[in-house]
C-alpha positions as CSV (number, residue, x, y, z in Angstrom):
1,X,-79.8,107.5,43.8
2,X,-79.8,104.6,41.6
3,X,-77.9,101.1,43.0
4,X,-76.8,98.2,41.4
5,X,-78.6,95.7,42.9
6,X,-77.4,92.0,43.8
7,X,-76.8,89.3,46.2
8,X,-74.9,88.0,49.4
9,X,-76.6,84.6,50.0
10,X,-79.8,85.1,50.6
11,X,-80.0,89.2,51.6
12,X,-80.4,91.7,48.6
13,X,-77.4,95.0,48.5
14,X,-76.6,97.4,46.6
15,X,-73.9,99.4,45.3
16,X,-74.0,103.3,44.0
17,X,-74.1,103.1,40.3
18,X,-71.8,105.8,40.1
19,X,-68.7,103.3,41.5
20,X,-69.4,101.1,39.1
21,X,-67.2,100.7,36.2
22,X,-68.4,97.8,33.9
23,X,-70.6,94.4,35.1
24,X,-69.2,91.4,33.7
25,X,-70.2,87.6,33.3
26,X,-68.5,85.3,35.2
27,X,-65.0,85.1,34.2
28,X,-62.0,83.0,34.6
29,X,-59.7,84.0,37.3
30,X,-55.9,83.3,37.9
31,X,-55.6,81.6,41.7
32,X,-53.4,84.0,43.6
33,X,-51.7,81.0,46.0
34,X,-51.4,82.3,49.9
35,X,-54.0,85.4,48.9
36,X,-57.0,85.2,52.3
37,X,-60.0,83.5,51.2
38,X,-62.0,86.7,50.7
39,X,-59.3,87.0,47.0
40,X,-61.3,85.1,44.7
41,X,-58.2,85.8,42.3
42,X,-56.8,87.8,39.4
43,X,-58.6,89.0,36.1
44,X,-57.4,90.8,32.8
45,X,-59.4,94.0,32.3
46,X,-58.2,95.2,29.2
47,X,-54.7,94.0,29.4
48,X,-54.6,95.5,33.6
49,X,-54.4,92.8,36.3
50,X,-57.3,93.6,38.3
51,X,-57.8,91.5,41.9
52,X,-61.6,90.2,42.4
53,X,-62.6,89.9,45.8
54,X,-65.6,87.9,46.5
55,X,-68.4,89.4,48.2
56,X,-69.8,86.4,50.4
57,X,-66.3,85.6,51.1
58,X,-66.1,89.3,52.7
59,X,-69.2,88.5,54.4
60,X,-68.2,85.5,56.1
61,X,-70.8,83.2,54.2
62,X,-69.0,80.5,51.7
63,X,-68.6,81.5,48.1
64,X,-71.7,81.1,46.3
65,X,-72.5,78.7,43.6
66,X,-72.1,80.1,40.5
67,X,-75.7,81.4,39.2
68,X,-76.3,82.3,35.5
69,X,-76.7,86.2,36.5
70,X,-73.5,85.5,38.7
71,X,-70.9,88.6,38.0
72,X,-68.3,90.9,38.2
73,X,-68.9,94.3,39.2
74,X,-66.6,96.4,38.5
75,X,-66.0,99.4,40.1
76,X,-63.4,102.1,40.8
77,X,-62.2,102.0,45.2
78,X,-61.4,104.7,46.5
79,X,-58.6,104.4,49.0
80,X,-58.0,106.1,52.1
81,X,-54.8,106.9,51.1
82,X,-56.0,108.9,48.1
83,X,-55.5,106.6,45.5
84,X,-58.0,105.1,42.7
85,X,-57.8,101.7,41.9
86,X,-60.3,99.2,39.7
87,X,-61.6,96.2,41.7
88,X,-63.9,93.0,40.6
89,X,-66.5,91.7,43.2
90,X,-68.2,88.7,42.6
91,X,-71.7,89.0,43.2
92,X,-74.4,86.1,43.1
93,X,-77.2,87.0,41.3
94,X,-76.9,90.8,40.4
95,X,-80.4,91.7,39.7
96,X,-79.9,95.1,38.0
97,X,-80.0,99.1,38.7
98,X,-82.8,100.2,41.4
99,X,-83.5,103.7,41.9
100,X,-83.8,104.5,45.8
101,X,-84.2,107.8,47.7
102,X,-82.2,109.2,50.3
103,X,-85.2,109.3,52.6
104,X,-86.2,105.8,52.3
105,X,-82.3,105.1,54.0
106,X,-81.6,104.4,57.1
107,X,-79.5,103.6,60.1
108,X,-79.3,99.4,60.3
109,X,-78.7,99.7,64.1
110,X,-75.9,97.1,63.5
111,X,-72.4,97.4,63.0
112,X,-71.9,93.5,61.6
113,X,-69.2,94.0,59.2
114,X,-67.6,97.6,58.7
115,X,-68.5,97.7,54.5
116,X,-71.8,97.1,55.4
117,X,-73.8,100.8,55.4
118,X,-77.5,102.3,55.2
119,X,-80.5,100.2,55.0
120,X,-84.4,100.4,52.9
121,X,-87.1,99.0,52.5
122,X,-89.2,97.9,49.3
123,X,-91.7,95.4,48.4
124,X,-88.7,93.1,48.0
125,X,-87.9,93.6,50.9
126,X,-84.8,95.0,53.3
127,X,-81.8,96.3,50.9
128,X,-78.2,97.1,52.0
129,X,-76.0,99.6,51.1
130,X,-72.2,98.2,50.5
131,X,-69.8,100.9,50.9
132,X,-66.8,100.5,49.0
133,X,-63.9,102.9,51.0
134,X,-64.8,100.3,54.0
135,X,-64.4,96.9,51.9
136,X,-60.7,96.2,52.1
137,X,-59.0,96.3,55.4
138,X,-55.6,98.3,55.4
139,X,-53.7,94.9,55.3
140,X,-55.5,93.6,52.1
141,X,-55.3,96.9,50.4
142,X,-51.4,96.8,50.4
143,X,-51.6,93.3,49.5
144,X,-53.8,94.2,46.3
145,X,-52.5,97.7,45.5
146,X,-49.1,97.3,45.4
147,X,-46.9,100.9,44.3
């Protein structure tokens, strides 16, 4: 399966290419005032208000400086409910698309944050899967996807 591949801090993830709508440079977002911390803010995609949500924010590290390979992924969510939405995560250093195997993924042993998924191994090192339909807690989601 080939993943777009980028950073939380220091740990390397990845995200199925196939979620993945458009990577972006680092744009500039409208504050949304009262939003949680993990609501970076607000960006036009094409004339649609789409809500960015940044990814070491969500992983309870600080937000990340801003890198020159700092972006926005992206991608189309899933909901539980059904329902498609696009949403922008910011993502330090996005490194490009990796092609990994099914076999090489496995089980972390860990259940440290509920978006966090599968694990591999490379000669960069240990890679993370970020699954999407876990991201947003229920409360957030009707925050951000409003009917």
């Amino acid at each position: 399966m080939k993943l777009l591949i980028f950073h939380i801090g220091a740990d390397r993830y990845g995200l199925r290419l196939r979620d993945v709508v458009r990577v972006l440079p680092l744009l500039e977002l409208k504050h949304l005032p009262l939003a949680p911390d993990t609501v970076a803010g607000l960006m036009d995609f094409h004339g649609e208000s789409v809500p960015v949500i940044d990814l070491c924010r969500a992983g309870g590290l600080p937000s990340g400086a801003d890198h020159f390979d700092t972006r926005i992924i992206v991608v189309t969510y899933h909901a539980p409910e059904g329902t498609d939405h696009l949403l922008g995560l910011r993502a330090e250093r996005v490194l490009g698309v990796q092609e990994v195997a099914e076999t090489q993924l496995g089980a972390s042993g860990v259940q440290a944050a509920p978006f966090l998924g599968q694990v591999a191994s490379d000669p960069g090192g240990m890679l993370q899967l970020v699954e999407l339909e876990h991201l947003l807690p229920a409360s957030l989601r009707a925050m951000l996807f409003q009917p």
